[in-house]
C-alpha positions as CSV (number, residue, x, y, z in Angstrom):
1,X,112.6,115.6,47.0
2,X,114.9,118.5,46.4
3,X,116.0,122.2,48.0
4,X,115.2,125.4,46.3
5,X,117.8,127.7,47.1
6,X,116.9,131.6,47.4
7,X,118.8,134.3,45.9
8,X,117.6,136.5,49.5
9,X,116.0,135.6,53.1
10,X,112.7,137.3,53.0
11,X,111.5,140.0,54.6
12,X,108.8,139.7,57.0
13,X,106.3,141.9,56.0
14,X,106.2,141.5,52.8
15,X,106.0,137.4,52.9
16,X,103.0,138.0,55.2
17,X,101.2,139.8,51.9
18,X,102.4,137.2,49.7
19,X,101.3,134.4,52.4
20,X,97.6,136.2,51.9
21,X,97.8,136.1,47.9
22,X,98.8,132.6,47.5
23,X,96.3,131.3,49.9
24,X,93.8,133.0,47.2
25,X,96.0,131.9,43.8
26,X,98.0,128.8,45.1
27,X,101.0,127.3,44.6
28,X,103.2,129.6,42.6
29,X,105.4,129.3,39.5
30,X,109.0,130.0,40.0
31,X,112.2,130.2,37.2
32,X,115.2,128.0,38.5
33,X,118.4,126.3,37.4
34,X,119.1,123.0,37.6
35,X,122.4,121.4,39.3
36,X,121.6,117.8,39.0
37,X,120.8,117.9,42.7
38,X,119.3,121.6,43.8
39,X,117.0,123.8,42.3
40,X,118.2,127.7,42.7
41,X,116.1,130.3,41.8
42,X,116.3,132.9,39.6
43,X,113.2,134.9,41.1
44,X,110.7,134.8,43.7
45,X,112.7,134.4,47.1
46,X,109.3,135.6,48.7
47,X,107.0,133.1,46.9
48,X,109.3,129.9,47.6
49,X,109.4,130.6,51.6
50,X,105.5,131.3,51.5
51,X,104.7,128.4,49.2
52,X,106.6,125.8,52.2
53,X,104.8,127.5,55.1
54,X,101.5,127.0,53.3
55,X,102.8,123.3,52.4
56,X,102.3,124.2,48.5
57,X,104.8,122.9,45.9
58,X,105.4,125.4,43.2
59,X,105.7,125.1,39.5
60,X,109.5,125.2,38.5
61,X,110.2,126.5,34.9
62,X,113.8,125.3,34.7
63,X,115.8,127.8,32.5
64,X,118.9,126.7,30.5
65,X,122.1,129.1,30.9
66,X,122.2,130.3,27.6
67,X,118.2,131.6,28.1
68,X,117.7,135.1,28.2
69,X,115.7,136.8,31.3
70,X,114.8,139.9,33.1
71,X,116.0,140.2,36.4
72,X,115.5,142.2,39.5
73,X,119.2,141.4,40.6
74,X,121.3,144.5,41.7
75,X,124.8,143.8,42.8
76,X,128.2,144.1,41.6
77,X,128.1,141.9,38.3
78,X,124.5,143.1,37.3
79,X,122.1,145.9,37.1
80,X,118.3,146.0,38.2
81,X,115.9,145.4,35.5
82,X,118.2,144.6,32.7
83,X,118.2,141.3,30.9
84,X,121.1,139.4,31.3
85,X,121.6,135.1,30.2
86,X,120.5,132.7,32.9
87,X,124.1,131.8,33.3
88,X,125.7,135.8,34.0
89,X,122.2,135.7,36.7
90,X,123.7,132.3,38.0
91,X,126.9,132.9,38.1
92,X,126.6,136.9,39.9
93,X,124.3,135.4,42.0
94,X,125.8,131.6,43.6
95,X,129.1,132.0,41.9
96,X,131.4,131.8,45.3
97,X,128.9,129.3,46.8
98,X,125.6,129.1,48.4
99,X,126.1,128.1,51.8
100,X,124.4,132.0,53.2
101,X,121.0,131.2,50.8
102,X,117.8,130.5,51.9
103,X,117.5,126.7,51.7
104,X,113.8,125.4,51.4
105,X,112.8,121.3,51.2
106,X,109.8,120.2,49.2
107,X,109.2,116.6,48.9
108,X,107.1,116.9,45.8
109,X,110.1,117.9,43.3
C-alpha cells in the first residue's frame, strides 16, 4: 500500500479520453522514483488518476537517479522534450516539497 504522487492535477477532459483507453488496454505502466515510502512519478499524471477511478493498479518501472529519460517537463530548471537524469527530473519537479501534488492510494503496491 503506497501513494503515487503526480507531477500535475489532471485535466478533466482529457482524463475522460484516457478513462475510455484504459478501460480498452488496462492498467497502465508508469516511470517513478522511489523514496522508501512514496512512489512519484516521472510521467503519466493522467494515467495514475484514471488507473484509481477504474480500481486498476499500474505497472511502476522504478528509475534510478542517475537513469537517463525523456521528459515532457517544462518549467524553470528544464525544457520540454529534452532528456535530462532521473534525478535533475526529480529534483525540478518535488525539490521544495510535494505537499500541492496529486496524491493517489493503491493498496496493491
Amino acid at each position: 500500500m503506497a501513494y503515487i504522487i503526480t507531477i500535475n492535477k489532471p485535466l478533466e477532459n482529457h482524463l475522460h479520453t484516457v478513462i475510455e483507453q484504459m478501460i480498452e488496454l488496462g492498467a497502465p505502466t508508469i516511470r517513478v522514483v522511489f523514496d522508501g515510502q512514496n512512489y512519484f512519478a516521472l510521467e503519466g499524471s493522467h494515467r495514475v488518476a484514471a488507473a484509481e477511478i477504474l480500481g486498476l493498479t499500474p505497472e511502476l518501472e522504478i528509475m534510478e537517479l542517475d537513469e537517463i529519460m525523456k521528459h515532457d517537463i517544462s518549467n524553470d530548471n528544464l525544457t520540454q522534450w529534452t532528456e535530462a537524469t532521473v534525478g535533475e527530473i526529480f529534483e525540478a519537479t518535488w525539490g521544495n516539497g510535494y505537499s500541492n501534488n496529486p496524491m493517489y492510494w493503491f493498496d496493491e503496491l
